[in-house]
N, C-alpha and C positions, 0 to 999 in steps of 0.2 A: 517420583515416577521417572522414571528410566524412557526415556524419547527414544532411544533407537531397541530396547526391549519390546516397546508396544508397536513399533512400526514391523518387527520380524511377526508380534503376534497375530498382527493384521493381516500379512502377506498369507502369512500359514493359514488364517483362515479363508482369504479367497483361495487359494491354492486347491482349499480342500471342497469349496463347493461349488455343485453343481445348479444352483439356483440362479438362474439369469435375473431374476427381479433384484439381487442381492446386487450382482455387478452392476447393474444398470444404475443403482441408488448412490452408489458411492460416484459411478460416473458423472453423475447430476450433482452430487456434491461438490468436486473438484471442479466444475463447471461454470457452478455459482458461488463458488467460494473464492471472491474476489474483495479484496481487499483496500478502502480507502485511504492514502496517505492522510487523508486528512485524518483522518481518527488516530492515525499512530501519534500525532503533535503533540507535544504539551499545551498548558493553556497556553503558556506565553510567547511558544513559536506562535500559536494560530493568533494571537493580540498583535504582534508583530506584521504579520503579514498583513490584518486586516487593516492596520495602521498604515503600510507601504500603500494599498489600496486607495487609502482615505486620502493624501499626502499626494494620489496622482490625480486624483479628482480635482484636488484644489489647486493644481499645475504646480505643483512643488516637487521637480523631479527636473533632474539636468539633461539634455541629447548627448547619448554616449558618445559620439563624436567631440564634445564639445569637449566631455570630460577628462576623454581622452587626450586632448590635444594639454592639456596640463602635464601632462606625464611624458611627451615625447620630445 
């Protein structure tokens, strides 16, 4: 499938009609067609993350000041 062949075919057909219930649906689509980062993750980004999580619960994480002050 060709992505910008079916996006010209798309256009051409709103183009061509006169149905407002038509434009109004796709409007609603692009509306609600939001997208979570979370779902793009792999498992093991989202394992990661949820382990950074778990890791600040149990106060195992350093004040960026502090860690900073290592490096300057």
């Amino acid at each position: 499938m060709d992505i910008q062949l079916e996006k010209k075919a798309l256009i051409k057909m709103i183009e061509e009609t006169n149905d407002s219930s038509i434009i109004a649906s796709i409007k609603k689509i692009f509306k609600t067609e939001k997208k979570d980062f979370w779902d793009e993750l792999t498992d093991e980004q989202k394992f990661e993350i949820e382990e950074s999580d778990r890791e600040i619960e149990r106060g195992e994480y350093v004040n960026f000041e502090d860690f900073i002050k290592k490096y300057i």
